[in-house]
SEVO-6350 format. One record per residue (C-alpha): x, y negated, z negated; residue in one letter. Coordinates in nm, 2 decimals, always signed. Layout:
BEGIN
px->X, py->Y, pz->Z, residu->A
...
//
This chain:
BEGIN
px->+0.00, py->+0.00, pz->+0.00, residu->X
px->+0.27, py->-0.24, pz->-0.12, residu->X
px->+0.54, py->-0.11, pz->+0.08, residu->X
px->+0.35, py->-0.18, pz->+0.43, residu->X
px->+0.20, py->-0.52, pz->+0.30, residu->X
px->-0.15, py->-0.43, pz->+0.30, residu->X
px->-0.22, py->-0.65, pz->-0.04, residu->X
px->-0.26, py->-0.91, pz->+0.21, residu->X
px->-0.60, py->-0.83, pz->+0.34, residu->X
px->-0.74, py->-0.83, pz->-0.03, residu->X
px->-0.80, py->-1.10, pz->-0.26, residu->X
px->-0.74, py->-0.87, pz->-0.57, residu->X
px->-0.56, py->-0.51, pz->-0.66, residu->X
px->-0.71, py->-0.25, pz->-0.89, residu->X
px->-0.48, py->-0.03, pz->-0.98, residu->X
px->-0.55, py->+0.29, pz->-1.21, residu->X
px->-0.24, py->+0.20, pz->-1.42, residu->X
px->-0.14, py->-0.15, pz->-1.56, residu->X
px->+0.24, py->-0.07, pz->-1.41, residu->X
px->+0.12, py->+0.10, pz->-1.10, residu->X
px->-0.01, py->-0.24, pz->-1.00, residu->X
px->+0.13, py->-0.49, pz->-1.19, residu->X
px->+0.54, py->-0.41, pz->-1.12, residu->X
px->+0.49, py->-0.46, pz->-0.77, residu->X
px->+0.27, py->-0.73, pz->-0.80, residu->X
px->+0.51, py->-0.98, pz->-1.00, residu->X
px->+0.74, py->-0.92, pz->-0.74, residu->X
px->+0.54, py->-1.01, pz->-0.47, residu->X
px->+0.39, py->-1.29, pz->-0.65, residu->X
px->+0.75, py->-1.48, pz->-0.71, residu->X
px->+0.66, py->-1.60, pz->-1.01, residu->X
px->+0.28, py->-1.72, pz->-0.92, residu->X
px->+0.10, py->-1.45, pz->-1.02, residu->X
px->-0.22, py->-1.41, pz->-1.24, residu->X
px->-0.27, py->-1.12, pz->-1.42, residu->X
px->-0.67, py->-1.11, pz->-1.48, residu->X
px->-0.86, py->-0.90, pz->-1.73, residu->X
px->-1.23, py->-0.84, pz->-1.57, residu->X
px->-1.54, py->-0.71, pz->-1.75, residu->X
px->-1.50, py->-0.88, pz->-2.07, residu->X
px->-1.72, py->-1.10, pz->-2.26, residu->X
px->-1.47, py->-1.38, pz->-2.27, residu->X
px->-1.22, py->-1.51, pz->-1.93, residu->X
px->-0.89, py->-1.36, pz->-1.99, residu->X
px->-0.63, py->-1.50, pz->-1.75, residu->X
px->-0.27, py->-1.46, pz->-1.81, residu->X
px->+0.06, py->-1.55, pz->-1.60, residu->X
px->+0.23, py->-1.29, pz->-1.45, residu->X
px->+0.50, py->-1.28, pz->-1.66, residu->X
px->+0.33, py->-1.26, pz->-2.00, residu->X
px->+0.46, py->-1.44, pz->-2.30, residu->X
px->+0.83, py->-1.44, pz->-2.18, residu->X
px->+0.98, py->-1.47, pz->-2.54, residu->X
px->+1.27, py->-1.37, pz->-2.40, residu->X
px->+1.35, py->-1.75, pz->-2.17, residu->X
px->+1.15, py->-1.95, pz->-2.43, residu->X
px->+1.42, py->-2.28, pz->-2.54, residu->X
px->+1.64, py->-2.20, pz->-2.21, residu->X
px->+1.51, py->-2.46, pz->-1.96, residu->X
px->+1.43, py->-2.16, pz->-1.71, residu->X
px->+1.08, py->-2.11, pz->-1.74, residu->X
px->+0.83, py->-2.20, pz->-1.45, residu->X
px->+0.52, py->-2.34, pz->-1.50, residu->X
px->+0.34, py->-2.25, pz->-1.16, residu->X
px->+0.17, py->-1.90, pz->-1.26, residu->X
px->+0.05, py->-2.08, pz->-1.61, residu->X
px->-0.13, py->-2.35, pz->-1.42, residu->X
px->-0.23, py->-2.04, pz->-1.18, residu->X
px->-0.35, py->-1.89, pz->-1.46, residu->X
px->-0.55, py->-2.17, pz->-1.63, residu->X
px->-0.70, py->-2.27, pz->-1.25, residu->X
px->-0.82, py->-1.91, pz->-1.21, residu->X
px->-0.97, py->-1.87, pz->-1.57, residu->X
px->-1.16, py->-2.22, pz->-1.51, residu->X
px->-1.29, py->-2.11, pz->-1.18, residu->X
px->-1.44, py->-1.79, pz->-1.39, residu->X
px->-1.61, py->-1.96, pz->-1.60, residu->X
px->-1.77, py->-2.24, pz->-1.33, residu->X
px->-1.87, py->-1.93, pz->-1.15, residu->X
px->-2.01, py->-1.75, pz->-1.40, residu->X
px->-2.21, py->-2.06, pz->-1.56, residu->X
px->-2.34, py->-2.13, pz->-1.21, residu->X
px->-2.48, py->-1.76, pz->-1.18, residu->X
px->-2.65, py->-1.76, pz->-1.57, residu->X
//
């Protein structure tokens, strides 16, 4: 799937295992990525690369997949107020 690009043609991947799709995903993603949680009561939107502890206080962090992450989970919640 990943290896012949077809994530392309789809606006989301399901994948049976968190690491079965989300590996492959971050690296695809460079960075922009938005990991999304569906079918819970709440929006749960995180950026790809999780908390990243491990770069907090060294000036290497990126901000693009956190705003990614906050667009996404406010575009959830629009949608689903317009639909209730």
């Amino acid at each position: 799937f990943f290896a012949f690009g077809l994530e392309k043609k789809y606006d989301g991947i399901l994948a049976c295992y968190h690491d079965q799709g989300l590996i492959p995903f971050k690296l695809i993603s460079k960075g922009k990525g938005v990991n999304f949680t569906a079918n819970l009561p709440v929006v749960r939107c995180s950026p790809d690369h999780g908390t990243a502890f491990d770069i907090v206080g060294k000036g290497i962090a990126d901000y693009k997949s956190l705003a990614n992450a906050f667009a996404l989970a406010i575009r959830i919640v629009k949608n689903r107020k317009s639909k209730s």
